[in-house]
Every structure is written in structure tokens, then in C-alpha cells.
N, C-alpha and C positions, 0 to 999 in steps of 0.2 A: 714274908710278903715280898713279892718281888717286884723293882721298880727301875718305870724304863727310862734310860739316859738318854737324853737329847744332844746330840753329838753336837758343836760346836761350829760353825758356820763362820765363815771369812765376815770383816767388816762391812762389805758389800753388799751381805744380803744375804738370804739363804737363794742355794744353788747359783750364785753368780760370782767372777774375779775365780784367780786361780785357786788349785786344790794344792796346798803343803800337804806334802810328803816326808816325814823324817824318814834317814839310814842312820843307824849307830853299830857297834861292833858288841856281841854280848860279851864278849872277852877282852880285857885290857892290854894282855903280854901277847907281845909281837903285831902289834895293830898295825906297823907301816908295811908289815908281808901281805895282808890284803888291800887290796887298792879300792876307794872309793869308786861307786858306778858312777855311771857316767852315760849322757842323753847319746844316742845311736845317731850317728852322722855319717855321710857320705863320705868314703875314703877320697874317690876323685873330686872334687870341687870346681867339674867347670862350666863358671857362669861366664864364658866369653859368647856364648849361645842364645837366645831369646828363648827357643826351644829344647835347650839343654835340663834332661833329667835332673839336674841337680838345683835347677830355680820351677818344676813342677809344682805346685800349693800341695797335690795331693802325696806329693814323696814326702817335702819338705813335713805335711803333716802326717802324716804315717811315722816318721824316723823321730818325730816329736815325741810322741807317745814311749818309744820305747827307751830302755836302760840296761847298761849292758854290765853284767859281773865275771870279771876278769879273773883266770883261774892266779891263786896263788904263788905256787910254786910247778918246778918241771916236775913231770909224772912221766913215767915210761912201766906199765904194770904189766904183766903176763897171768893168764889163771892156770892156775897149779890145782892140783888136790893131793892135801899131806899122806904120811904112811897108812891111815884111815881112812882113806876116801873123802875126806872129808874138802869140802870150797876153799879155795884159799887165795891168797894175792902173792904175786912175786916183785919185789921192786929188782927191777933190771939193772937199775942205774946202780944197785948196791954201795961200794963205800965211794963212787961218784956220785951220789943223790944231793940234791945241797938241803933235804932234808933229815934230820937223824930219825932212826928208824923208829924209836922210843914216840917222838912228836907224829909221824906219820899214820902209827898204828891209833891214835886216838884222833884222827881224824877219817881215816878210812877205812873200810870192810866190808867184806862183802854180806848179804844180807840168809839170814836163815834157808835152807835149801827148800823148806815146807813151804818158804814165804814167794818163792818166784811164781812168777805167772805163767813160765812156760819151764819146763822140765829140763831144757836142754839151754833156758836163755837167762846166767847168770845174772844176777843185777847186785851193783856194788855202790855204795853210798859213802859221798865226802862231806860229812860235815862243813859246816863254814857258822861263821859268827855274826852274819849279816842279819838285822832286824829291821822291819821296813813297819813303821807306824802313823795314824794318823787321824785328827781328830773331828773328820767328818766319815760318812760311811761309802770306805774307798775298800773296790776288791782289787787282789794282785795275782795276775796269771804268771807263770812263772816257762817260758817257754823258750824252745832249741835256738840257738842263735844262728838265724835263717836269711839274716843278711851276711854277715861274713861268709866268705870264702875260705875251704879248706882243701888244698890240693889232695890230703890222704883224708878220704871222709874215716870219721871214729866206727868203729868195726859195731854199730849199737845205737841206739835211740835213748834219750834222754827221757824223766819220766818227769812230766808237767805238774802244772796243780794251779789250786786257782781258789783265793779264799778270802775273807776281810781284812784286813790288816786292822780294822778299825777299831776291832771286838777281838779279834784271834790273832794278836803279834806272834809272831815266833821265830829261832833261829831258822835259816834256812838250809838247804843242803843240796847238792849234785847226786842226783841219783840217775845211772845209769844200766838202764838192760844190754846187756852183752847179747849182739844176734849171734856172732862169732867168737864166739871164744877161742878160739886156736890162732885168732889175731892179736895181734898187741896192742894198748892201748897210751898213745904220746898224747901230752898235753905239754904246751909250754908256759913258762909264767907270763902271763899279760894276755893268755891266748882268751878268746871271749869264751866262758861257760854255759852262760845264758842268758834270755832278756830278763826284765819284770816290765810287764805292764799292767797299767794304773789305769780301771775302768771309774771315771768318776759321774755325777748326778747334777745336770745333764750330762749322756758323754762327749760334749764337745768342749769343756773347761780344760784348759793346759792344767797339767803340774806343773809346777816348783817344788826339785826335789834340795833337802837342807840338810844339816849334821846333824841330829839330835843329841841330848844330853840327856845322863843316864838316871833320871829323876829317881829320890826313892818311891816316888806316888807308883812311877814307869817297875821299878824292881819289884812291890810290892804284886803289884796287876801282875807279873810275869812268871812271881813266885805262886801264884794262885792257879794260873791254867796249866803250868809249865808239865806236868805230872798228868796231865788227865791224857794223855795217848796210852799210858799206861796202864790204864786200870777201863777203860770206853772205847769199844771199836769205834763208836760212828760217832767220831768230835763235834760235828757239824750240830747233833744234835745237843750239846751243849752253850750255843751261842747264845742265847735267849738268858741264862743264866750266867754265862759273862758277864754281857754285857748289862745286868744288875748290878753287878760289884764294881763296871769301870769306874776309874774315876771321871771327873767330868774333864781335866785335860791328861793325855799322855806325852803330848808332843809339846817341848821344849827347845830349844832353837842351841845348840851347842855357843857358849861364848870363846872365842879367841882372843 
């Protein structure tokens, strides 16, 4: 018998005061190579202005909303195809990469040939350890990072996604469709990879986004849905049965 959970509501009230946001890392080794997100801000900051962009309500709350995850390490990749014809990645930087190639291959690859969307338009996926949780019912789009400026645009569009966090945690990942393949692909460490933003109820509530802590209640919920991409094309239609088993909190507040 299936039974519904009543998500967890700020002391304020239901739908009012801001919406917490947990990040945590699903992996422990090497946590300081990914960098904490972080709320999207104005790089120029001048308020010497009245009418300056950067004291606008509507920038200021626009730039609010969003969170930005900073790529790891330097990438510099080329698409090859081995003696089979087969997809494949080339790390450029070779024995200057300041990643080993052992750690790289289990972060990146490119994605089945059957599975692209277009024939001629590779798409190559980087894992990442980022978990975004939260114990009201909060969605997260996951979108190009369209404030930053990049002098060499990436040769490819990034692939979005947009889902609860609330019901359906999960690692997250950089996936990218290659338009150009016969261009290369530089990323630097620090460089932004993407937003998240946080639609909450009503959508006018700030977030507060916090560290979370790796609860076993959080591991157990995680070990339960963790596997169903695997065996269910269409996830979405198991949300209803998640959120049966959540527990009533997942979000934990990390202590230091």
C-alpha cells in the first residue's frame, strides 16, 4: 500500500521563509578537486551608478536564483575513432594532463553510438559527484551557463534536464552534444559548466543553499532509486513510488 509523504515545510509556515537546498559530494576521495557551487554574481560590480546594471532588482534577482558548478579539472579532448571505427576520446594534454588517465576514463566517455540524437553529433558525458537535495518539493533545471563569457564558444551544446530533487536526488553529470566534432574541446579548472536552478512553491522564495551531510536515512533512499535508470526508460514515471519510501527528512545540514 502506497503512502504519501508530506514533505517538510520551513518553520514559517508552509510555502513561506526561504527553501534550503542541500549539495554534498556522493564520493569522499578527492572532494577539495570539486569546488563547491556557488550563487551566480555579477563579475563587474559597479554600484557607483543609480542606474547601473548591477543594482537592477530584476538582475540582482535573476542572478539570485542561479548556482553555478565549476568544471574540475583542465580538459583539452579531441574525438578520434579507434582501429574499429569505433567513438572514442583523445586526452590532448596526454602525460601533461594533471589528470591520470586511470581517474579520467571513469569520469568520462563518450555515450553509445545508437544513443546520440544526431548521427553525425557525438555527445560525451562527465560524470561528477554532485547531489543537490531537499526536504520540500523543490525542482532543479540544470542549464548552459549563459551568463559567463567565453571568448572560444565550446564546439556543442550542453544537454539540460530538469527534475525534483525532492523525490529523485541523484548524481549529476556534464553531458555534452559535440555539433563539431573535428573541433576540440578546452575546459579549464574553475571554468563554469553549468547553472542549477531551484524552481520553488511559490516561485518567489529565495534558496539557501547548505552542505549537507551524508545521512544513512540519505544513503539508504539513494541506494533504492540509484539503479532504476537501469532496468526503466521513463524514471519520471516512478516518482510516485519514491516518494512512498522517502523518508520524512533527507536534508541534514553538514556540521564543521
Amino acid at each position: 500500500m502506497n503512502v504519501t509523504i508530506t514533505l517538510e515545510r520551513p518553520e514559517e509556515g508552509t510555502g513561506s521563509g526561504p527553501v534550503r537546498v542541500g549539495w554534498l559530494l556522493d564520493e569522499d576521495k578527492a572532494g577539495v578537486v570539486f569546488l563547491p557551487p556557488e550563487r551566480v554574481r555579477s563579475v563587474e560590480m559597479n554600484r557607483h551608478h543609480a542606474k547601473s546594471a548591477s543594482r537592477c532588482p530584476a538582475v540582482i534577482n535573476l542572478e539570485s536564483r542561479y548556482f553555478v558548478v565549476r568544471c574540475p579539472f583542465d580538459l583539452h579532448l579531441k574525438f578520434v575513432r579507434d582501429k574499429d571505427g569505433k567513438p572514442a576520446l583523445k586526452n590532448v594534454l596526454g602525460d601533461m594532463s594533471p589528470v591520470r588517465g586511470s581517474k579520467l576514463a571513469k569520469h568520462l566517455h563518450v555515450t553509445a553510438e545508437q544513443e546520440w540524437r544526431y548521427k553525425d553529433r557525438p555527445t560525451i558525458q562527465l560524470s561528477l559527484p554532485y547531489l543537490f537535495i531537499a526536504d520540500e518539493f523543490v525542482y532543479l533545471s540544470q542549464v548552459a551557463p549563459f551568463m559567463h563569457y567565453r571568448k572560444e564558444p565550446l564546439p556543442g551544446t550542453i544537454f539540460g534536464g530538469r527534475y525534483p530533487i525532492s523525490v529523485w536526488p541523484r548524481p549529476l553529470m556534464w553531458a555534452f552534444e559535440w555539433h563539431e566534432p573535428d573541433k576540440d574541446i578546452r575546459l579549464a579548472r574553475g571554468e563554469p559548466l553549468f547553472y542549477a536552478l531551484f524552481e520553488t512553491n511559490p516561485p518567489d522564495r529565495p534558496v539557501q543553499l547548505v552542505e549537507a551531510a551524508k545521512t544513512p536515512e540519505l544513503t539508504e533512499y539513494l541506494d533504492t532509486i540509484s539503479s532504476a535508470v537501469n532496468y526503466v526508460n521513463q524514471t519520471f514515471s516512478l516518482f510516485k513510488e519514491a516518494e512512498a519510501r522517502r523518508p520524512a527528512r533527507l536534508l541534514t545540514v553538514k556540521e564543521r
